[in-house]
N, C-alpha and C positions, 0 to 999 in steps of 0.2 A: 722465669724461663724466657729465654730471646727465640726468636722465629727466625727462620733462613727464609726469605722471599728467592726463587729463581724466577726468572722472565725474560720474555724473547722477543727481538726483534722481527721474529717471521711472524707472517700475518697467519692467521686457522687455513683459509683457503691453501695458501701456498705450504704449511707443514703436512696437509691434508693431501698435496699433488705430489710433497716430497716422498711420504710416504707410500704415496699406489704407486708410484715409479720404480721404487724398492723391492714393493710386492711381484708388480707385474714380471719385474729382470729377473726375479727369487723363481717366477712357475715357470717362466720361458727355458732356465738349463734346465728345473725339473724333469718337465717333460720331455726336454731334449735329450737327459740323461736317461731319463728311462725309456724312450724310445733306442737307443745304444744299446743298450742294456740287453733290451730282447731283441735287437739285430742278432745281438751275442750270443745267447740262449737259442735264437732257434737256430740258428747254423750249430750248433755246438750241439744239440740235440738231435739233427738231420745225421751230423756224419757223425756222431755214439752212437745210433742206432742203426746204422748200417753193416755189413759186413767187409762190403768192398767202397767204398762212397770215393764217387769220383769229383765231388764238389760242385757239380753243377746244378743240383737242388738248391743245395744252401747257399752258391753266389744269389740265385734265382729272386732269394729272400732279403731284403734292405729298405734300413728307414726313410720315408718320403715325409715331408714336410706341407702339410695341407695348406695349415694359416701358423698364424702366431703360436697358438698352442697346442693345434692340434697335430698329431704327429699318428703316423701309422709304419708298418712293417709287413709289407708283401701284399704288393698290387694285386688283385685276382686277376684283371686283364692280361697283367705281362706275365703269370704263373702260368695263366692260360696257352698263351701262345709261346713264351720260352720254353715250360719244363709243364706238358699236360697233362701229366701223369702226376703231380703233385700229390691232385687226391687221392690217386690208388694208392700213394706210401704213405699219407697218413691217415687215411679212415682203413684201409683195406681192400682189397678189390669186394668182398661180400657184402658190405656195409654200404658202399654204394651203387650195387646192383650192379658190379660190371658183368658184362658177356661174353664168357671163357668158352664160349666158341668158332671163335671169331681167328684169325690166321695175320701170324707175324707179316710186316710187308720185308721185302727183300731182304736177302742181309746175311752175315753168320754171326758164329759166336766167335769171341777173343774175350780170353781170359775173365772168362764165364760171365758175360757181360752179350747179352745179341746188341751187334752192331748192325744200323741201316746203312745199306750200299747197293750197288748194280754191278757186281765184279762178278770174275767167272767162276769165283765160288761160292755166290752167293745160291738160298733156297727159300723157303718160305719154312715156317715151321707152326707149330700149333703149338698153346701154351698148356703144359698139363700140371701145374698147381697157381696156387692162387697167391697172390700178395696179402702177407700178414701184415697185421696196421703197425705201423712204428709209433703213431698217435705222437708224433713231435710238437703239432699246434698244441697240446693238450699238456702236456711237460711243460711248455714253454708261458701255458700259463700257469701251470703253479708255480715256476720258478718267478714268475714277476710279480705274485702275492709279495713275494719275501723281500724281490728287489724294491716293491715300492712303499715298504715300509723303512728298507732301509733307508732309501734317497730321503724318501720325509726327517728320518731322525738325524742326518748329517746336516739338515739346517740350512 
């Protein structure tokens, strides 16, 4: 029986930094991809569970790039100060103790929507039901069980 010898000019060291170089670029779109992924998913969960969604939730919501791999989707600071109401549409106002008696500030409604304003037809109004939870953060993770098993199996 004859033997087939293969053998390499790369040194262990250098096939060994070839290698992690591979690895490292393979988790780098991983996680970039599934950071995408659930950009996608929670906008796409924000306005399905809306009735009327005017998109400014779900612009609200986008992936930030921390370091090399680590990747996230929806600053709590800038949910905070863009869209503060975040939590009332996704936990509920109950769920987080809001305090339903408390008085819209200025404004009317348009197209069943209270807008804030100072016009002459503006009022103040009181709120008389409460926000039901959409639980979109909550969808959006089980939608990214699924997503990040698929990204692993595309390889």
């Amino acid at each position: 029986m004859s033997k087939i010898t293969v053998t390499s000019n790369i040194k262990p060291g250098e096939l060994r930094k070839w290698a992690t170089d591979i690895t490292e670029k393979s988790a780098e779109r991983v996680v970039r991809r599934l950071a995408e992924m659930c950009e996608v998913s929670i906008k796409t969960e924000i306005m399905n569970s809306s009735k009327m969604p005017t998109g400014a939730l779900a612009d609200a919501f986008f992936k930030i790039q921390f370091s090399r791999y680590h990747w996230g989707v929806g600053d709590i600071d800038y949910l905070n100060d863009a869209t503060p109401y975040w939590r009332h549409i996704n936990y509920g106002s109950e769920a987080i103790g809001a305090n339903w008696e408390h008085i819209l500030p200025m404004g009317h409604w348009e197209d069943g929507r209270w807008v804030e304003g100072d016009g002459d037809d503006n009022f103040f109004a009181v709120p008389n039901t409460r926000i039901q939870a959409h639980n979109y953060i909550e969808r959006t993770i089980v939608d990214m069980h699924t997503a990040i098993n698929r990204v692993i199996s595309e390889g």
